[in-house]
C-alpha positions in Angstrom: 67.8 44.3 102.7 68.2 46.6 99.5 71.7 47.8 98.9 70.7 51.7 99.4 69.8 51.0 102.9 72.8 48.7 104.0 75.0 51.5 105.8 71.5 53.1 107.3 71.1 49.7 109.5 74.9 48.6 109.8 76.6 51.9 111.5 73.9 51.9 113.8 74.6 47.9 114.6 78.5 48.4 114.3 77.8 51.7 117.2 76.0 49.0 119.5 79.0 46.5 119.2 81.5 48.9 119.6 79.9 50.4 122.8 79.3 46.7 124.0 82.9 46.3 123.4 83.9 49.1 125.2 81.6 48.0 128.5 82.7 44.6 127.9 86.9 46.2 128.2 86.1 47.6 131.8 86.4 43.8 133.0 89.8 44.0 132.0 89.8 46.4 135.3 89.8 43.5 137.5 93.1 42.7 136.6 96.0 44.9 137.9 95.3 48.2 136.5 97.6 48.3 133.1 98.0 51.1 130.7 97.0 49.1 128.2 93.1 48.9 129.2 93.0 53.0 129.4 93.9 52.9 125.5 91.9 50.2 124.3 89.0 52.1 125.8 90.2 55.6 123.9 90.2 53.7 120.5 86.9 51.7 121.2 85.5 55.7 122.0 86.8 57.1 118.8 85.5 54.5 116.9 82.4 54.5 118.4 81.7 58.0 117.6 82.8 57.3 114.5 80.0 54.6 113.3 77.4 57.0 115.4 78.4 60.2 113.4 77.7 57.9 110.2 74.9 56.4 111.5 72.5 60.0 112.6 74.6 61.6 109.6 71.2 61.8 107.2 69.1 62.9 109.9 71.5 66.1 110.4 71.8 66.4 106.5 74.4 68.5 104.9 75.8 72.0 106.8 78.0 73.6 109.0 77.4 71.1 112.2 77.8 67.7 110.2 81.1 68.9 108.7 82.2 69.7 112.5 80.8 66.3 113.8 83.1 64.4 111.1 86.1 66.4 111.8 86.1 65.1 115.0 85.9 61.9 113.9 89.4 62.1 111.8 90.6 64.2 114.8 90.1 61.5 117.2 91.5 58.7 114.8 94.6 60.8 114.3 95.0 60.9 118.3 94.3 57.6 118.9 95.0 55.0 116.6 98.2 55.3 116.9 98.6 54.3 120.7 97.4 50.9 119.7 101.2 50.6 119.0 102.1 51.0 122.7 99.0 48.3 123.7 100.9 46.0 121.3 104.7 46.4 122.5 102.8 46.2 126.5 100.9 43.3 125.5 104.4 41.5 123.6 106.2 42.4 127.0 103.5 41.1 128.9 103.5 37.2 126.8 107.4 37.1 127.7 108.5 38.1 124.2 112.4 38.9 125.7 113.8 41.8 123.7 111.1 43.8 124.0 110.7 43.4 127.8 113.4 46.2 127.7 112.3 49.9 128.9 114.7 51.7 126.2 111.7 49.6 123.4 108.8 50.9 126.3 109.8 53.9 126.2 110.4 53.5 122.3 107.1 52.8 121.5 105.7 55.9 123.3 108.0 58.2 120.8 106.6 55.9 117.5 103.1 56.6 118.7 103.4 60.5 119.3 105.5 60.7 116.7 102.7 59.1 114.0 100.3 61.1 116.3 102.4 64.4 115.0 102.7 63.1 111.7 98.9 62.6 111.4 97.9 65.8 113.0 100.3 67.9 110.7 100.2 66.4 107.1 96.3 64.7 107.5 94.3 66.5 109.9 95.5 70.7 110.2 95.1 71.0 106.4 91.6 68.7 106.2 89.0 69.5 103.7 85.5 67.7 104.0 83.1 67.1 100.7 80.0 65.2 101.5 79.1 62.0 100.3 76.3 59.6 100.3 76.5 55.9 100.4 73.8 53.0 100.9 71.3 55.1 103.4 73.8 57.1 104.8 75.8 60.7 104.7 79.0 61.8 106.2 82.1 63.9 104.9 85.3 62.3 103.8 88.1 64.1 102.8 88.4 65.7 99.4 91.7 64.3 98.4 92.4 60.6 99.6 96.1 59.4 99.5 97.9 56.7 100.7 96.6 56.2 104.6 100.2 56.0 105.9 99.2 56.5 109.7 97.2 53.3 109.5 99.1 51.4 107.9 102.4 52.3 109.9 100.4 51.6 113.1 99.0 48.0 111.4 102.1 47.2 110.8 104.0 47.8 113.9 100.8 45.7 115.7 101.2 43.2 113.3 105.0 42.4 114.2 104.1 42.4 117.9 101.4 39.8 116.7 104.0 37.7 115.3 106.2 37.7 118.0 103.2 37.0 120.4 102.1 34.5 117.9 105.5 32.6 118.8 106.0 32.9 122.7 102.7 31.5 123.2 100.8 30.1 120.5 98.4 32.7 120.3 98.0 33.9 116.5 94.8 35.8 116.6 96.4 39.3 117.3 98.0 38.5 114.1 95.4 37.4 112.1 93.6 40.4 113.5 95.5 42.6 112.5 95.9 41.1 109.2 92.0 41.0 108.4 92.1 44.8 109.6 94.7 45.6 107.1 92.8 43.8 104.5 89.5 44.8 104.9 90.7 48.3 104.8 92.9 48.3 101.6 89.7 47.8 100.0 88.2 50.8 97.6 85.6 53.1 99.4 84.2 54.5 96.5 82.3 50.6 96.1 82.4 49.5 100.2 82.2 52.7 101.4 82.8 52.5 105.3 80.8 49.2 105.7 84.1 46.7 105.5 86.5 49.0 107.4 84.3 49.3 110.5 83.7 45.3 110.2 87.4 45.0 110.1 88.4 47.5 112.9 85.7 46.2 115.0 87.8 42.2 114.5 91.0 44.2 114.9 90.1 45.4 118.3 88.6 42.8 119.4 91.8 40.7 118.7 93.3 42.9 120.5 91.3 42.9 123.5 91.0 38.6 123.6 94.7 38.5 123.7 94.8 41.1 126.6 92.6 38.8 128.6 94.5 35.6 127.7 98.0 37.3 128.7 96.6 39.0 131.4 
């Protein structure tokens, strides 16, 4: 496959996995109902809209309606990434990690996550502006000025320490290591990966995350 057409075939794949992902979450139903499943399934959304924006984003070409279509996609990252941290503090409560099993950290968590929801919404996403790009077969809008991502990487972080813990009650490291290749994959440069690695990554993120809600559960 030639370099120039890698995104045009990938997104499309990385929309199919995501969606499988998602049907493959409503098992998790089975199980008495948790909170946890209900956010999984809003991040596995976002970030299937995400890869399908990317992946029909040539066909639309450039305009008024493609620059709408990827603002929701930052919108819906903003509103939902950072729940992840209340599936992480659930899921360390949940492996009989004891200090968190407290409701003042339950609780806790649910003010970290709207607060980085607030925090993304008012210095990332109200004063947004799109430029489009190309990259490898495919076209969507990134923002014009890229800074540090703090709203990821606050959220990473926070999962990752829950990992840990998790890691330690039960000899279960993969949230961890999850989390970890997430972080990784997405500290690398866009301007030569473009979006390829971080929907890899993400996709192994959530997926962690999901295998350790079925082992615990």
């Amino acid at each position: 496959m030639k370099n120039a057409e890698m995104a045009a075939f990938l997104h499309p794949a990385y929309t199919f996995a995501n969606f499988g992902l998602a049907i493959w979450s409503f098992s998790l139903f089975r199980h008495p109902y948790n909170i946890n499943t209900t956010l999984l399934a809003l991040v596995l959304t976002g970030m299937t809209y995400d890869n399908f924006i990317i992946s029909i984003g040539r066909f639309i070409e450039q305009g008024a309606l493609l620059e709408s279509l990827n603002r929701l996609r930052f919108l819906l990252h903003n509103l939902f990434v950072p729940l992840l941290v209340v599936v992480a503090v659930k899921l360390a409560s949940n492996a009989g990690v004891v200090w968190v099993n407290n409701p003042t950290v339950y609780y806790g968590c649910w003010v970290i996550a709207l607060g980085l929801i607030t925090f993304g919404l008012v210095n990332d996403f109200v004063s947004l502006e799109l430029v489009p790009i190309t990259f490898a077969g495919s076209l969507r809008y990134k923002p014009k000025s890229c800074g540090l991502p703090m709203l990821p990487i606050l959220t990473a972080l926070l999962v990752a320490v829950m990992g840990f813990f998790i890691w330690r009650e039960i000899n279960w490291p993969w949230m961890l290591v999850g989390t970890l290749v997430m972080f990784s994959g997405n500290a690398l440069p866009t301007r030569i990966f473009g979006t390829l690695v971080s929907s890899a990554v993400d996709f192994v993120f959530i997926s962690a995350l999901l295998a350790t809600q079925l082992i615990i559960y």
